[in-house]
PLY file of the C-alpha trace (Angstrom):
ply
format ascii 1.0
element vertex 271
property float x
property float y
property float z
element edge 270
property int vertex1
property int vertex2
end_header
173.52 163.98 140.60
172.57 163.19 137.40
174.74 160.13 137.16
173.05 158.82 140.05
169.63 159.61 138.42
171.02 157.52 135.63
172.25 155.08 137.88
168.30 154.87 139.17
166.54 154.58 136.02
169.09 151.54 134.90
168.09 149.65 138.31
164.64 150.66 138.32
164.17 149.09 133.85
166.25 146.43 135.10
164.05 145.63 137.91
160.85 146.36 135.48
162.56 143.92 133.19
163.02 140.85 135.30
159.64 141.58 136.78
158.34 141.27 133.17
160.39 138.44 132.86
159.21 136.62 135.96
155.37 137.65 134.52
156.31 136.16 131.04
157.66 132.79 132.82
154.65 132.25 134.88
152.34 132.83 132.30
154.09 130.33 129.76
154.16 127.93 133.04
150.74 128.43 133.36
150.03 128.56 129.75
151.95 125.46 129.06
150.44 123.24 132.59
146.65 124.53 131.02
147.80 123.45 127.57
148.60 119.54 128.56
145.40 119.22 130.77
144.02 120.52 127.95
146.02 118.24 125.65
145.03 115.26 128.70
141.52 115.74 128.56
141.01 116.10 125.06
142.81 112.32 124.50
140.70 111.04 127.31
137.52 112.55 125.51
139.14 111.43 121.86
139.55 107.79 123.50
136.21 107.70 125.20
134.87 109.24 121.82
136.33 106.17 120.49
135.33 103.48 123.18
131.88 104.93 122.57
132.17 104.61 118.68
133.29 100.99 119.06
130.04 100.70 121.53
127.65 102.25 118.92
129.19 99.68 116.21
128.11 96.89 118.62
124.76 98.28 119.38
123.77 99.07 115.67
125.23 95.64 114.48
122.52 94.50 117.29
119.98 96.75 116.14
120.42 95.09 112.87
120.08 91.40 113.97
117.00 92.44 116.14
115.74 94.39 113.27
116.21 91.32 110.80
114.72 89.09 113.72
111.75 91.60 113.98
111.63 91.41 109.61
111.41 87.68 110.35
108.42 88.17 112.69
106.28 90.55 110.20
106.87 88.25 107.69
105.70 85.21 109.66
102.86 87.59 111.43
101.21 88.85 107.98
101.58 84.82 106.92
99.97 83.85 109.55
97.51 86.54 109.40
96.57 85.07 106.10
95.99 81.44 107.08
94.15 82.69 109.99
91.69 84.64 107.77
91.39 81.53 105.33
90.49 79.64 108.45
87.88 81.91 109.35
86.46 81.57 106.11
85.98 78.32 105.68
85.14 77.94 109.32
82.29 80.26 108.19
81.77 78.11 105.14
81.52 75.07 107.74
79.36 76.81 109.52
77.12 77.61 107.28
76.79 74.21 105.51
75.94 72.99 109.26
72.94 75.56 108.78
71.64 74.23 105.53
72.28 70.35 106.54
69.90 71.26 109.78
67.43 73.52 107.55
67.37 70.14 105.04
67.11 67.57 108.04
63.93 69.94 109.04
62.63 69.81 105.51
63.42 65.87 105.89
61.30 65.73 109.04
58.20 67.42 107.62
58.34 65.64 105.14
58.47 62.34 106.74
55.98 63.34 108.75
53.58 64.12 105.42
54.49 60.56 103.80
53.69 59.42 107.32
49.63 60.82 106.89
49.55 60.00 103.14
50.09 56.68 104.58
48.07 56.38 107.58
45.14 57.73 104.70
46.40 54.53 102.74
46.51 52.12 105.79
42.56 53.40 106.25
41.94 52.86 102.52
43.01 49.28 102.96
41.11 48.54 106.10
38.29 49.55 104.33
38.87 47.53 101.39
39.73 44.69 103.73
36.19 45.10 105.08
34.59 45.71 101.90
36.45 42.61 100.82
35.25 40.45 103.79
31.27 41.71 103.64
31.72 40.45 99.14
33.10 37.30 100.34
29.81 36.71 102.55
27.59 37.54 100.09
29.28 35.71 97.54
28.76 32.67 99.85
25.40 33.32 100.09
24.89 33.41 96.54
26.07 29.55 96.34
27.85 28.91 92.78
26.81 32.30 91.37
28.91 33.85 93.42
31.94 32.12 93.96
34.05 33.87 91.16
33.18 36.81 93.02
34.34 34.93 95.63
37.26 34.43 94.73
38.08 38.11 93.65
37.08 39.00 97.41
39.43 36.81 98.33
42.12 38.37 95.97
41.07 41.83 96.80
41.33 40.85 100.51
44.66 39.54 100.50
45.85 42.75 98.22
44.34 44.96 100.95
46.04 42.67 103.97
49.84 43.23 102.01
48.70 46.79 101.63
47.92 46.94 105.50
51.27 45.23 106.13
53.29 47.37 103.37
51.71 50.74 105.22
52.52 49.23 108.66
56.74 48.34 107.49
56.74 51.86 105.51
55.59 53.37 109.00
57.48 51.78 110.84
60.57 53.15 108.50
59.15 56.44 108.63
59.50 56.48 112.14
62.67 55.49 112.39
63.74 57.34 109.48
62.12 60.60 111.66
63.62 59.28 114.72
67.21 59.13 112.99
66.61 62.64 111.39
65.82 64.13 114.93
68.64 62.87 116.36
71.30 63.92 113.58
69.64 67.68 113.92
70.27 67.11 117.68
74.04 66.66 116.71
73.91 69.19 114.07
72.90 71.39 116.32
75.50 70.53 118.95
78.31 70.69 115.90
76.91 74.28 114.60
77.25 75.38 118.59
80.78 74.10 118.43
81.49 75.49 115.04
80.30 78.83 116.37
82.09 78.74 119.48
85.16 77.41 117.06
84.61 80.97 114.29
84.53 82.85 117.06
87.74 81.36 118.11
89.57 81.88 115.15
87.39 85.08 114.53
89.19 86.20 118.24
92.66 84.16 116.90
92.49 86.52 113.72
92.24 89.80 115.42
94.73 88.72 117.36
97.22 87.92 115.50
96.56 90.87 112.76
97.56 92.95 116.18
100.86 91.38 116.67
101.46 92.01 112.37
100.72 95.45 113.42
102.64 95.60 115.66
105.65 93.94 114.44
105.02 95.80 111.48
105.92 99.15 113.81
108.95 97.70 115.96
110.30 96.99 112.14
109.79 100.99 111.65
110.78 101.81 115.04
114.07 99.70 115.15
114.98 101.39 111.75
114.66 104.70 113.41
116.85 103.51 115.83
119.45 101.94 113.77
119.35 105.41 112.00
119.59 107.47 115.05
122.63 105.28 116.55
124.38 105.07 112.70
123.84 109.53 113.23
125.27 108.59 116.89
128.32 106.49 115.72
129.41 109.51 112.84
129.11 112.55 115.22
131.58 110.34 117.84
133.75 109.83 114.96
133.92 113.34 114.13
134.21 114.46 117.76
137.31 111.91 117.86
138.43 113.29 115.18
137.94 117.11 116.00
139.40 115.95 120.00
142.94 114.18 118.59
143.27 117.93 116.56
142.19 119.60 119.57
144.93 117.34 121.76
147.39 117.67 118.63
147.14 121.59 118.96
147.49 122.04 122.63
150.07 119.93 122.22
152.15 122.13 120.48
150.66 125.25 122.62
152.23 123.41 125.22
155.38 122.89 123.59
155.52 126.69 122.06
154.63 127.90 125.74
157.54 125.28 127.03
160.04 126.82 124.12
159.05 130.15 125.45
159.67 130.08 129.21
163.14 128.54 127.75
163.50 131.65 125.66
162.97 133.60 128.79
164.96 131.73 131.10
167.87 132.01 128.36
167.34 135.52 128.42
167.07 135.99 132.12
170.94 134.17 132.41
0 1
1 2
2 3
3 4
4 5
5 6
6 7
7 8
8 9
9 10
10 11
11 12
12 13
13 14
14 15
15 16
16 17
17 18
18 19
19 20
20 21
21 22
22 23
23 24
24 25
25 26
26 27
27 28
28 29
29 30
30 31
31 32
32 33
33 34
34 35
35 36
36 37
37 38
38 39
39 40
40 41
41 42
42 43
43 44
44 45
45 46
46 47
47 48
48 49
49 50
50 51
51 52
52 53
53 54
54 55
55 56
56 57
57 58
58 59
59 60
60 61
61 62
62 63
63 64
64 65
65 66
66 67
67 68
68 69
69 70
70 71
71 72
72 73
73 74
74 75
75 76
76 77
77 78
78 79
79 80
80 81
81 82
82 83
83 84
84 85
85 86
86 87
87 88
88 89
89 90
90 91
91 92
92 93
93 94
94 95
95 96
96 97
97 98
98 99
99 100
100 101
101 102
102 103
103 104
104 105
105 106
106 107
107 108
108 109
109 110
110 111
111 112
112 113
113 114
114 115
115 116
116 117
117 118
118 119
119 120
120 121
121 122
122 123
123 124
124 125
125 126
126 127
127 128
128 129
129 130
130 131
131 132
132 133
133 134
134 135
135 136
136 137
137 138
138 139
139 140
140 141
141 142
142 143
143 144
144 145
145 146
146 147
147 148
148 149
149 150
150 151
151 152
152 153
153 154
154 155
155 156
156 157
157 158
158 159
159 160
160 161
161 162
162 163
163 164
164 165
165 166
166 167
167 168
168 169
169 170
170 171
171 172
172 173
173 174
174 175
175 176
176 177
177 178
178 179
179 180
180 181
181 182
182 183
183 184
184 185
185 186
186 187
187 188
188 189
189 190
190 191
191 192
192 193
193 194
194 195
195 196
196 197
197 198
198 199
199 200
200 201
201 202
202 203
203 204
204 205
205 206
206 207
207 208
208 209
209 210
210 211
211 212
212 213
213 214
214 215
215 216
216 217
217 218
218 219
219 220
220 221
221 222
222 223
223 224
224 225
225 226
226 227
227 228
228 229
229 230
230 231
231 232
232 233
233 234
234 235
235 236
236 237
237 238
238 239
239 240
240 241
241 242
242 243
243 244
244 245
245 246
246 247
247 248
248 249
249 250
250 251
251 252
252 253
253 254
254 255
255 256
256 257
257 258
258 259
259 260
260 261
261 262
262 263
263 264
264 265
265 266
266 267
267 268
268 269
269 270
C-alpha cells in the first residue's frame, strides 16, 4: 500500500513537473514572440524617429533660408522706410515753398496793383501839366515877343508831360501784364500745391505703409526664430528618442534571445 502511495506521489510531481514545464515554455514563447514585436516596433519607431530627424534637418535648414530671406526683407523694409520718410519731408518742404511762392506772387499782385494807382495819380499829374502847358503856350502867344521864351518852356514842359503820359501809359501797360502773368502763375501754383498735397499725402499713405510691412517683417524675423528654435528642440528630442528606441530594440532583443535560450533550457530538460 504504501509503495503504491509512493508510486502516486512520483506520477502525480512528475505530472506537476511537466505541467510546470509546459507553463515555463509557453511563457518564454510568449515572452520571447512579445519581446521581438517589441524589438519590431521599437526599430520601426527608431527608423521613423530617424526619417523624422532627417525631415526636421530639412525643415530647419528651410527655416533658416526663409529666415535669412525674411532678414533680407527687414533690412530692405526699415531702408525703405527711411527714404520714404526723407521723401515725405522734402515733399513737405516742396510743399511748403509752393505756399510761400503763392503768398509772394499775392504780395506781387498787390503790389502791382499799388504801382498801378501811384501811376494812374502820375498819368493825371501829367494831363494836367499837359493842360497847364497848353493854356501857357496861349498866353504866351498872346503876349507877342514877351512871351515867347515862355513859350518855348510851354512847349518843353508840354512835350515832358506828353513822354510822361506815354511813359505812364507803357509802365501800365507792363503792370498789367506783369499782374496778368502773376495771376496766372498763382493759378498754376495753386494747381502744383493741390498736386503736391495730393502727392504728401501719397507718400504720407506710402510711409505708413511701408513702416507696416518693417513691422511686420520685423515680427516674421522673431517668429521664424521661434520656429527654427522650436524645430532645432524638435530635431534633439527625435534624436534622443532614436537613440533611447535602438536601446529599447537592443534590449528586447536580448529578452528575446534570453526567453529563446530559456524555452531551450526547458525543452533540454523536458528530453
Amino acid at each position: 500500500m504504501g509503495r503504491v502511495i509512493k508510486v502516486i506521489k512520483i506520477a502525480f510531481n512528475v505530472t506537476a513537473q511537466v505541467n510546470l514545464q509546459n507553463e515555463v515554455r509557453q511563457i518564454a514563447e510568449n515572452f520571447s514572440l512579445k519581446a521581438k514585436e517589441i524589438s519590431s516596433q521599437a526599430t520601426t519607431v527608431a527608423s521613423g524617429a530617424q526619417s523624422l530627424g532627417a525631415t526636421t534637418e530639412e525643415m530647419n535648414a528651410s527655416i533658416e533660408e526663409l529666415s535669412a530671406s525674411i532678414d533680407s526683407i527687414a533690412q530692405n523694409g526699415k531702408s525703405a522706410d527711411a527714404i520714404a520718410r526723407s521723401t515725405q519731408n522734402e515733399a513737405d518742404q516742396g510743399s511748403q515753398a509752393i505756399a510761400k511762392s503763392i503768398e509772394a506772387m499775392d504780395l506781387i499782385n498787390k503790389s502791382s496793383e499799388e504801382i498801378a494807382e501811384i501811376v494812374k495819380v502820375i498819368s493825371e499829374i501829367a494831363s494836367q501839366t499837359n493842360l497847364l502847358a497848353f493854356n501857357a503856350a496861349i498866353e504866351a502867344a498872346r503876349a507877342g515877343e514877351h512871351g515867347l521864351g515862355f513859350s518855348v518852356v510851354a512847349d518843353e514842359v508840354r512835350k515832358l508831360a506828353e513822354r510822361s503820359s506815354q511813359a505812364t501809359k507803357d509802365i501800365s501797360k507792363l503792370i498789367s501784364e506783369s499782374v496778368k502773368r502773376v495771376a496766372q502763375g498763382g493759378e498754376i501754383s495753386k494747381e502744383a500745391a493741390n498736386s503736391f498735397k495730393k502727392i504728401v499725402e501719397g507718400v504720407g499713405k506710402t510711409t505708413l505703409a511701408i513702416s507696416e510691412i518693417s513691422v511686420a517683417a520685423q515680427e516674421q524675423q522673431t517668429a521664424s526664430k521661434d520656429v527654427a528654435q522650436a524645430i532645432q528642440q524638435v530635431a534633439d528630442a527625435t534624436e534622443k528618442s532614436a537613440t533611447a528606441s535602438d536601446s529599447i530594440a537592443q534590449a528586447t532583443h536580448e529578452l528575446a534571445n534570453g526567453a529563446e535560450q530559456l524555452k531551450q533550457a526547458v525543452q533540454r530538460f523536458a528530453n
